[in-house]
N, C-alpha and C positions, 0 to 999 in steps of 0.2 A: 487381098492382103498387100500387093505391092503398091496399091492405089492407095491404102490406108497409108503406107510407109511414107509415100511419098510427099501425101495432105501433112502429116504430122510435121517430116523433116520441114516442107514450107511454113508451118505453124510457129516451127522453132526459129529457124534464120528470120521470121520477122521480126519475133521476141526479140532478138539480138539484137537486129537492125533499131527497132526501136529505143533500145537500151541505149547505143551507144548516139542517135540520133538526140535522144533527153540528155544524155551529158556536155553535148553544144549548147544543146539549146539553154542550157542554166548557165551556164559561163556567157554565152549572151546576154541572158536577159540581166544577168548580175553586172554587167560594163555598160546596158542599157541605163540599168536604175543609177549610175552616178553621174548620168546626164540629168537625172531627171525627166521633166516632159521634154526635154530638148534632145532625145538620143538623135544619133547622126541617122539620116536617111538610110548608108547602105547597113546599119546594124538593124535596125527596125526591118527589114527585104530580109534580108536575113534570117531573123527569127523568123518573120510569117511563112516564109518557105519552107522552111524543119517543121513548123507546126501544121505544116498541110503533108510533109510528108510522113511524120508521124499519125496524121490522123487517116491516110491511106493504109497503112500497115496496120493500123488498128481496126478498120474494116473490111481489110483483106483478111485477117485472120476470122472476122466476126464470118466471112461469106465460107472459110474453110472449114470452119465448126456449124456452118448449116444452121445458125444461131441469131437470134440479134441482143444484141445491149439489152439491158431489161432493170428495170426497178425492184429493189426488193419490199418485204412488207415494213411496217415503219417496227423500229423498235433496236435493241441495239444488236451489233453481228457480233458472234463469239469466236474468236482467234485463238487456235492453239499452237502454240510456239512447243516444239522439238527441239531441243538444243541441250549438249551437256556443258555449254560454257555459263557458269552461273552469271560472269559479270553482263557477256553478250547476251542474255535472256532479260535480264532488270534491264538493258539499255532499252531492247526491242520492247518490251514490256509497257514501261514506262512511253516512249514515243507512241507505243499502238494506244495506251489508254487517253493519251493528250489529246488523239484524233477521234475519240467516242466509243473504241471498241470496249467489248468486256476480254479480257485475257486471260487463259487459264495456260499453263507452263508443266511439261515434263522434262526431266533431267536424263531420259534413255528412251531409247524405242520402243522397248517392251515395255512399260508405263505409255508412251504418248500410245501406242496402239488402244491397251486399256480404255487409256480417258476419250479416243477420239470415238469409239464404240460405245462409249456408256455417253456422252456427252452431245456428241454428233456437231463439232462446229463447222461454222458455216467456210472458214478458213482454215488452213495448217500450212506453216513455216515450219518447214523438214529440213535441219541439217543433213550432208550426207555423209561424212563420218562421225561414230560415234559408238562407244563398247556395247556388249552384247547384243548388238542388232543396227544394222547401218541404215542411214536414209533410205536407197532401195529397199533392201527389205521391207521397211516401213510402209514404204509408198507400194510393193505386190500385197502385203497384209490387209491394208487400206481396201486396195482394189477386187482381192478375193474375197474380202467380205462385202462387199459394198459397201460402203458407210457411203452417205450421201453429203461431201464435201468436196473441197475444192484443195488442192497442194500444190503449192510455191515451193519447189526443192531450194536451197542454199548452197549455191557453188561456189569451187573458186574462179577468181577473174579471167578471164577470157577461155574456159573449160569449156570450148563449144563441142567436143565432143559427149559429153555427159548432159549438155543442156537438150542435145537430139533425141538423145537414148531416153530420159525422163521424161520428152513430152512422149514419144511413142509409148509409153508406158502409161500413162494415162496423167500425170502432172498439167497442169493448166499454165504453171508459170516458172520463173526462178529470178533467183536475184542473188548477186554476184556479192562475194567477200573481199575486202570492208566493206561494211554497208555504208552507206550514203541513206539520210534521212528523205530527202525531196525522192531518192529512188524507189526506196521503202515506203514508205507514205502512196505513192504514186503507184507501185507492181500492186500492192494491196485491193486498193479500189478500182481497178481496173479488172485484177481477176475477180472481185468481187460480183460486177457489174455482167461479167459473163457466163451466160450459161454453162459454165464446163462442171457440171456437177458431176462426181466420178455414180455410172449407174449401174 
């Protein structure tokens, strides 16, 4: 157990690591693109270094889930959004279907439990507060049942102690309130891409 506590707690601090490595790396690449093809030598060193370090955190965690990247079958992946904020569910909504998901949306826990059991998608964006039944709860309900899915909890910003506690508990990912679209877009298909299906 302590060995499990341990792989997870590293599972998480890369997550993090990685998070806050993609928010250089966009404020880069965004002062790169107003050069155009002429960015300055040391911004260009720059990004490729973030982008090699991100891509080490990303197969460090692949080597801690005992896992590799993997393709899924062709067709579209169904995302279910948790969330009691109507307007932050049509944003997320909206964004997830501009990138080919199909989305299906509950407004409480006990519903998103429902639909994730009768529906079984392939993703779930779990808020983690919310009335009669909080993200956790959601994400133990999830995992006592098995439903065979993946869940990205929703925190707040720099919540590294809650983003530890949800991967040990079986969450694959999370992503930090306000959202940022290139983040969202980005935790999505990356959790998608890995094995972490809850079993």
């Amino acid at each position: 157990m302590a060995f499990q506590d341990t792989r997870e707690e590293e599972i998480a601090h890369n997550l993090i690591l990685i998070k806050e490595y993609k928010r250089t790396l966009w404020k880069l690449e965004e002062q790169a693109a107003k050069f155009g093809s002429h960015a300055p030598p040391h911004i260009q060193a720059e990004i490729d270094l973030i982008r090699e370090r991100i891509s080490g955190y990303e197969n460090n965690i692949k080597l801690r889930r005992n896992t590799d990247l993997h393709k899924h079958a062709k067709g579209k992946q169904t995302i279910l959004i948790i969330d009691d904020d109507p307007l932050l569910v049509s944003t997320l909504k909206e964004t997830l279907l501009d990138e080919g998901y199909d989305v299906i949306t509950a407004t409480d826990g006990l519903d998103g439990v429902r639909i994730a059991n009768e529906k079984v998608p392939d993703l779930i964006l779990l808020d983690i507060r919310m009335p009669l039944m909080t993200g956790e709860e959601v994400l133990r309900k999830i995992i006592e049942r098995k439903i065979p899915t993946r869940v990205i909890m929703c925190t707040n910003y720099g919540d590294r102690k809650s983003i530890v506690k949800f991967i040990k508990l079986g969450a694959c990912n999370y992503i930090s309130k306000p959202f940022d679209n290139d983040d969202l877009v980005y935790t999505v298909k990356y959790s998608l891409e890995l094995d972490s299906i809850i079993k």
